[in-house]
N, C-alpha and C positions, 0 to 999 in steps of 0.2 A: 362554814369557812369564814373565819374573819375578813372585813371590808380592812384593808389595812389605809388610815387617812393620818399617817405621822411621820412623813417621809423626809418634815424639814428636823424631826429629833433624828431619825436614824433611817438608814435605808438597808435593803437584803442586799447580800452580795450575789453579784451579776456571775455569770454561768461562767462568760471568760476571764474575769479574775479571780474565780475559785478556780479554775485549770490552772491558770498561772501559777498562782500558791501552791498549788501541787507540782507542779512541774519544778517552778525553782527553790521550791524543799527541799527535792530530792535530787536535781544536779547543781545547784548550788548555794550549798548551804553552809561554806564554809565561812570563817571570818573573814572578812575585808582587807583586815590589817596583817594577814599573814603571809607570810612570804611565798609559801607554796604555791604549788597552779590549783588547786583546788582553791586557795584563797585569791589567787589572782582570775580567774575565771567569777568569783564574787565582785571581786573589786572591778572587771570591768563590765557586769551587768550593770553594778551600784553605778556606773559613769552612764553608763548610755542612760539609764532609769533620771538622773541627773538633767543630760541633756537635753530628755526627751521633756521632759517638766517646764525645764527653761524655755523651749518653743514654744510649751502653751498661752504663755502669759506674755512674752516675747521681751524674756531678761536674758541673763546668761548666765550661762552651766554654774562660775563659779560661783553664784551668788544664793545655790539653791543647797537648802540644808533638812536631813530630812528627821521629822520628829515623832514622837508618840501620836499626836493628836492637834486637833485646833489649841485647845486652851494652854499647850504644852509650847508652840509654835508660837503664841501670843506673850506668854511669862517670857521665854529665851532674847523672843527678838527685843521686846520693852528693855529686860534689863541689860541686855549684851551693849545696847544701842543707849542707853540713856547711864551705864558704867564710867563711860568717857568724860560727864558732864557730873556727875555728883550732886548732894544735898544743895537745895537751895534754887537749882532749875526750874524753868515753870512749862509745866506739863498744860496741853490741851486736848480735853477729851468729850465727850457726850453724855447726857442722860442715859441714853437706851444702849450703852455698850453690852458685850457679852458681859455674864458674871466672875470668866477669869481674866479680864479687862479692868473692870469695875475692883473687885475685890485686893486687884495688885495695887490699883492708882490708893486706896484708900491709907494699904499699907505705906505705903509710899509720901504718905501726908505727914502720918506718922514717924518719919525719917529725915522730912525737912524740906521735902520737895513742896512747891507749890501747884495747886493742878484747878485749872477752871473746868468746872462741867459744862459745857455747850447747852443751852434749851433747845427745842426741837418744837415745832410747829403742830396744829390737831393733827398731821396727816404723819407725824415723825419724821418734817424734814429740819434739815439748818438751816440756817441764815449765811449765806455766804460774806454777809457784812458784817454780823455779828463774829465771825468766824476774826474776818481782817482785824476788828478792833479790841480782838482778844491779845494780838501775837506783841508781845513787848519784847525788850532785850534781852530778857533772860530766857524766850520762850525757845526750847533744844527741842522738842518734838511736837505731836500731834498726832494721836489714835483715835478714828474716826472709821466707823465702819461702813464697808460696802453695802450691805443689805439687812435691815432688822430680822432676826429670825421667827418675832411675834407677830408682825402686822407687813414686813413684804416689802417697806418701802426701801428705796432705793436710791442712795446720794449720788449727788451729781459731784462724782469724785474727781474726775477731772477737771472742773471747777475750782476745788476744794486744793488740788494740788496743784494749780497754777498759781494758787493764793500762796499755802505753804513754800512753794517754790521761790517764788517772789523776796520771801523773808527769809531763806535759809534755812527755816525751820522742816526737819526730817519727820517725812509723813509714813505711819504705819497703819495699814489696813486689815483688819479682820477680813478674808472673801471665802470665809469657812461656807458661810448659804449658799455664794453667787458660782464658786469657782465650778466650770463643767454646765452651767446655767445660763449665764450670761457672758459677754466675750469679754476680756481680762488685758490691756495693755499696759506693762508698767512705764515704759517709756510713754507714750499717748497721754497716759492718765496720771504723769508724774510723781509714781507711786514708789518708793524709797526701799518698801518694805511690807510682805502681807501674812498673812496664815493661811492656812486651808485642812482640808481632816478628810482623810478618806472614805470615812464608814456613810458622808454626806451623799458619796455619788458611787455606790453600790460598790464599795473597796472594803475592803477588812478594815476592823476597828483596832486600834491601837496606834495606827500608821495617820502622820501629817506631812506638812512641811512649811517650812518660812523662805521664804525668799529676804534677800539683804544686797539691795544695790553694790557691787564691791567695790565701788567709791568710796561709799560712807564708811565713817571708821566706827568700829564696837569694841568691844571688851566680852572675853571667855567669862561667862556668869560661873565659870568653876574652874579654879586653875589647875593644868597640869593635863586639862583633857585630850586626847588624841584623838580620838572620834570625830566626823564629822568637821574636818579643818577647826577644833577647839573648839565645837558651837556646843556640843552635848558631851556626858559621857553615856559610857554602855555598847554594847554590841551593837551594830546596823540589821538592824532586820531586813535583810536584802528581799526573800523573799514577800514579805507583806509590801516591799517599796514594790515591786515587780508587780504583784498583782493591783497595788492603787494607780502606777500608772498607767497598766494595761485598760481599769477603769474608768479614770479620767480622760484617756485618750477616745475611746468608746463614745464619752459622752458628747465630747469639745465636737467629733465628729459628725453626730448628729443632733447640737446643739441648736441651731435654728429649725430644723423642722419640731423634736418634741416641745421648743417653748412654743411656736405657735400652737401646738396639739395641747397644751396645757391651757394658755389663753382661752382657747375655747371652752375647756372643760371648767372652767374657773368662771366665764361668762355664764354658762349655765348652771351654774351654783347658784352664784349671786343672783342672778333672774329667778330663780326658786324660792332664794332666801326673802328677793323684795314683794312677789308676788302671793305671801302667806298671809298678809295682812297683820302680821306683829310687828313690835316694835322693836328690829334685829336692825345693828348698824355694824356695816362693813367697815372694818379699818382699815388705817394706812391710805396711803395716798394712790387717788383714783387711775393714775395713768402710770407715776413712777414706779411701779412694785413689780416683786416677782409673780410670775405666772402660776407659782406648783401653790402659793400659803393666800389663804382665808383665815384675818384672825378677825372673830366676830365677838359682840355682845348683844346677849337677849335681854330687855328691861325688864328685871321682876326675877329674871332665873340664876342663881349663880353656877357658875361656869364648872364647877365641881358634880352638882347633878348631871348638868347637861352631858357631860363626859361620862358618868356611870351606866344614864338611860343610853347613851350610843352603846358602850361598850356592853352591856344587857343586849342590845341587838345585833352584837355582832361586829360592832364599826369602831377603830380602833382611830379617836381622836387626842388630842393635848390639851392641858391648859394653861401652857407658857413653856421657858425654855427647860427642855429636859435639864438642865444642872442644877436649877433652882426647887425642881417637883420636892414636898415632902416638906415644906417650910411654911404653905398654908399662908406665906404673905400674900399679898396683891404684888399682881406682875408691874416690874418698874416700868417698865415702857409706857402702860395703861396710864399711869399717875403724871412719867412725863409728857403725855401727849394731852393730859388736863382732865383725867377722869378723874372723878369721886373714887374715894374708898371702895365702898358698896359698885359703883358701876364699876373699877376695876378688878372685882373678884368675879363678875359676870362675862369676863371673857373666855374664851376657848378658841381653839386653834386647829381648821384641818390644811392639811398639806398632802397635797400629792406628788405620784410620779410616774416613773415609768410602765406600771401595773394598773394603774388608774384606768377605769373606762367609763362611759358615759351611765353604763346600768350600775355602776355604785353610787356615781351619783345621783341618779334618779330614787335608788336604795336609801340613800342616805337623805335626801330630803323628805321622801316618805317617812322616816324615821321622826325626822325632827317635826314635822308637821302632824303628827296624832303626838306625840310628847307637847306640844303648844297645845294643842287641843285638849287634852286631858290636863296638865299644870291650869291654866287659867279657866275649866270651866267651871262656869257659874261665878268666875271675876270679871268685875270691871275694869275695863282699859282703859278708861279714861285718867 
């Protein structure tokens, strides 16, 4: 039986949102847009499934739009929102964004845009000052994520958004890690605009959504679409929306008792991990980070074996963000928080969740603890 430890790439779908999926398959599975009751009975699951999102985060219904996935949720909301304002704009973003973050802003350079990369501290935080002396007159946005998906930490986004607030400048947030983890206020934490992806918090894969303060004005990234008030096109997968929110409702529920039951189990990782006598350093920042991700590096071992000997025993770890795996670079996060080449290829990544219990991790330090023993014997650690 696999230890499964990769819950921040993907997680199993939960018993009641595979019911849901079945259930609204098979009574509602018509299209949205169609006049019938069979499509009007979609269309008013698709509203409450709407509303119900909206009380998560605490925006409103109209501002929730639903998509494929995080990085799908990420591309709409950048370009619907940054449409208005055209080439020549100056974008504000991070080192350590997601890679359909990253990848869009580069294109986007390309086009005529201007975009700062924010640096980020040993622990992958920002500079809130740094942040303020970046925002010039031409600066139209700001995508700054909720939570690193490699190392856990955790921006003081509220901070971040009383800053953006201040200039005018329209703040978007990846909270694909946080969202179901951590508590989410866009009003509070003067948040404009976020993503999220369900397959994060035990929902089917395929299914996201964005939220879009309906203040702020955007632009259809595809003209002529009807779907989704203009934000996408394509059919609404009503049923996959039903079962992510049944999901995400699940979790928001009992969101403060599993993160404290995650801290602990995280606590006794890392007290395994420092108590081996190698030379294994925990990332990310000591207090701000998420409770479920341990991303580590061992000196001497690169993060590729480390991952093969887990997975040899059973324990199913990462080593970096599932979008990037297969490209054999060093994880960007690693390099922007000031690692070496060579020590950023030494990282790896476990993540738990709601399966997790204390005997995998006791399993899994055993694991790592005779792989240190056998790797280094008869070398010097000095």
């Amino acid at each position: 039986m696999m230890i499964y430890m990769d819950y921040a790439a993907t997680t199993p779908m939960s018993e009641e949102a595979l019911q849901t999926f079945i259930q609204a398959s098979q009574q509602y599975f018509g299209n949205e847009q169609s006049l019938h009751d069979t499509g009007t009975s979609a269309a008013a699951l698709l509203q409450a499934c709407r509303k119900d999102f909206a009380s998560m985060i605490g925006g409103k219904e109209q501002g929730v739009y639903f998509t494929s996935g995080g990085s799908e949720s990420n591309y709409l909301a950048l370009q619907s929102l940054l449409a208005v304002h055209g080439p020549g704009s100056h974008i504000i973003t991070t080192e350590i964004e997601h890679a359909s973050i990253r990848n869009y802003f580069r294109e986007l350079e390309k086009q005529g845009y201007h975009v700062t990369y924010l640096p980020v501290d040993q622990y992958g935080m920002i500079d809130p000052q740094i942040l303020e002396n970046s925002i010039t007159e031409q600066t139209v946005l700001a995508s700054i994520q909720h939570a690193n998906s490699e190392i856990g930490t955790i921006q003081n986004i509220e901070k971040i958004g009383l800053i953006l607030k201040k200039y005018n400048v329209v703040f978007h947030t990846d909270c694909v890690q946080t969202f179901g983890k951590i508590p989410i206020d866009v009003q509070s934490m003067h948040i404009d605009s976020l993503s999220v992806s369900a397959h994060k918090l035990y929902g089917p894969k395929g299914v996201g959504a964005c939220y879009i303060n309906p203040q702020i004005r955007w632009q259809p990234a595809f003209e002529g679409t009807s779907h989704e008030s203009g934000f996408r096109p394509g059919t609404v997968n009503v049923p996959g929306i039903a079962s992510f929110i049944t999901a995400a409702r699940h979790m928001t529920e009992k969101m403060e008792e599993e993160a404290a039951r995650l801290k602990q189990l995280r606590r006794l990782f890392v007290d395994g991990l420092h108590s081996m006598g190698y030379s294994i350093s925990v990332e990310g920042h000591p207090t701000s980070c998420l409770p479920n991700i341990v991303g580590i590096t061992i000196k001497g071992i690169e993060g590729q074996y480390t991952m093969l000997e887990c997975n040899r025993h059973g324990i199913a770890v990462s080593v970096g963000s599932a979008c990037q795996i297969g490209k054999q670079e060093p994880s960007k996060t690693m390099l922007a928080i000031g690692k070496e080449v060579e020590e950023a290829k030494q990282y790896v990544r476990f993540s738990f969740g709601v399966h997790t219990t204390e005997e995998h991790i006791y399993k899994t330090l055993e694991v790592l603890r005779t792989m240190l023993q056998q790797f280094f014997k008869g070398v010097s650690l000095t």
